[in-house]
Each structure stands twice: as C-alpha cells, then as structure tokens.
NUVO-516394 format. One record per residue (C-alpha): x negated, y negated, z. Coordinates in steps of 0.001 Angstrom, whole numbers, plus 500000, padded with zeros to 6 digits. Example, Ala and Ser with C-alpha at 12.3 -4.5 7.8 and 13.67 -1.06 7.14 Angstrom:
<kolnus>
487700504500507800;486330501060507140;
</kolnus>
This chain:
<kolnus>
557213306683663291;554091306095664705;551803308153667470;553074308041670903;549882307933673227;551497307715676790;555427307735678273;556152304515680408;556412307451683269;552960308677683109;551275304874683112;553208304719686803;552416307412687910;548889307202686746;548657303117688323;550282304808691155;548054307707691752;545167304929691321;546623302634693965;547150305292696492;543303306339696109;542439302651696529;544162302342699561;542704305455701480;539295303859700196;540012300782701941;541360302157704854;538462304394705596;535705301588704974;537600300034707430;537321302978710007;533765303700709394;532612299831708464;531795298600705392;527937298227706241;527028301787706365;528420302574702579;527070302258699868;529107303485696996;532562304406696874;533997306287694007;537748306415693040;539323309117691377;543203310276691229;543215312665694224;539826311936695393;537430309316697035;534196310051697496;531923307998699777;528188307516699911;526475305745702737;523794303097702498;521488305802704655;522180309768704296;521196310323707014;523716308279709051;526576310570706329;527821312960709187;528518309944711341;530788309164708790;532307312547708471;533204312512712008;535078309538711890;536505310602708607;537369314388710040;535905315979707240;535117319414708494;533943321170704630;530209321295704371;528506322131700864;525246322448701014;523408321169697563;519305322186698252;518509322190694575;519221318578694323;516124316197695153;516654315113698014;518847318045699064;521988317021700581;525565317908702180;529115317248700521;531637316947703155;535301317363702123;538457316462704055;541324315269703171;543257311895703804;546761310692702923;547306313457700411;543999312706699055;540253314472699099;538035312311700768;534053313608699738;531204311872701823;527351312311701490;524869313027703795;521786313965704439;521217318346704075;522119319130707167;520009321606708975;522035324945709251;521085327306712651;521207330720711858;522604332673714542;
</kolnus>
C-alpha cells in the first residue's frame, strides 16, 4: 500500500493540456515570425510572449488580437501586458508602456 502521487488520467490530461499550449505557441510564432520574439513561456492555459524589442510588442498584439492592456509603470522599464485569448488558451504578450491619451 504505498502513496499514490498521480492517476494515469491526470498525467493525460496534464501532457495534454501541455501539448495544446505548445501548439498555440508555435502557431503564433509562426503568425508574427520567429525573429521578433524573444522568449516564449508555456504554461497550462497560457502562453506568454516577449519580443526581442518592446517596443515592436503591440505589433505583435495586433496580429495576435489581443485587445487587454495592463499597464505595469512600477516596473523598470514600465511596460504593457496584453491578454487575448487563442484556441481556448490566454495568450500574454509584452510591450513597451504604451502611452495612454486622456480624453
């Protein structure tokens, strides 16, 4: 009778949830091109994508459609989160703080 860390079932689905994340990964550094990122981190549920130049980030997030900004000015250097969402997936990219035009 020994410890029991993990069910068969929730290895798959784990592998699964993994694959599925590094899928949508590949499939948007294919969209945006490889060249203008820099990191890409994989999580179940969520890629997040850094480019090799903030400030070329919202050129990403257009292609991307990410359309949530958060702004993170504390940070040095300050810069935007973008969130959208992919395949059942978040997809996070970087970019540089975007200048926000108050009206």
């Amino acid at each position: 009778m020994g410890l029991q860390l993990h069910r068969q079932d929730d290895t798959s689905t784990a592998v699964d949830s993994l694959m599925l994340a590094m899928g949508i990964a590949a499939e948007s550094l294919r969209l945006v091109g490889p060249a203008l990122v820099e990191i890409v981190t994989l999580r179940r549920g969520r890629i997040c994508l850094q480019p090799t130049d903030l400030n070329r980030g919202e050129q990403l997030v257009q292609i991307l459609g990410c359309e949530s900004p958060l702004d993170h000015r504390m940070f040095v250097p300050g810069h935007t989160l973008w969130t959208g969402e992919r395949g059942g997936l978040e997809v996070q990219v970087r970019s540089a703080l975007r200048k926000v035009v108050a009206r």
